[in-house]
N, C-alpha and C positions, 0 to 999 in steps of 0.2 A: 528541433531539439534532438542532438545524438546523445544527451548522455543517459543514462539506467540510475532510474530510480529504486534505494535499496531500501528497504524494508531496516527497520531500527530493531526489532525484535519478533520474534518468533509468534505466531497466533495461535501455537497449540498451545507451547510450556513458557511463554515470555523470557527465553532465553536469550541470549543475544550473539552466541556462537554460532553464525550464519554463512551460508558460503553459496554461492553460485553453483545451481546443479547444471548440468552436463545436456540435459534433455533440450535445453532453448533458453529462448528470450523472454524474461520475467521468473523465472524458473530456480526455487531455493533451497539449500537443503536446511535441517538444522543437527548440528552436529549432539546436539542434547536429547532429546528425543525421537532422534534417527526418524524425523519426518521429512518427505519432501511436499514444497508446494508451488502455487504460482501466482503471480500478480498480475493483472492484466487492469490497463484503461479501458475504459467504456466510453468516456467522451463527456463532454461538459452538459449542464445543466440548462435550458431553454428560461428555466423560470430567473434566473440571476437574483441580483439581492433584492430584497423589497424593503421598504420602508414603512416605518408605523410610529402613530404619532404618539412621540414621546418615552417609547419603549427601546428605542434605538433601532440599529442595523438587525435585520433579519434576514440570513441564508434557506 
């Protein structure tokens, strides 16, 4: 997967004036409360969905 995933809005002020900081890869600024920050993957879940009876699908 080459493409970057972008953050929809801002986690300090829920702004959504966001731009690509300079520093790297994952790395945001936000042009509203002059924050910068970063996103990063950690890697998938071992436990996957579980099932329960009756209550539906459970992550």
């Amino acid at each position: 997967m080459s493409e970057r995933a972008a953050p929809f809005y801002c986690p300090y002020c829920g702004d959504e004036d966001l731009r690509p900081n300079e520093t790297g890869h994952g790395a945001w600024e936000c042009a509203s409360c002059n924050r910068a920050f970063q996103l990063k993957f950690l890697g998938l879940l071992t436990r996957g969905v579980q099932h329960n009876d009756g209550e539906g699908d459970r992550i």
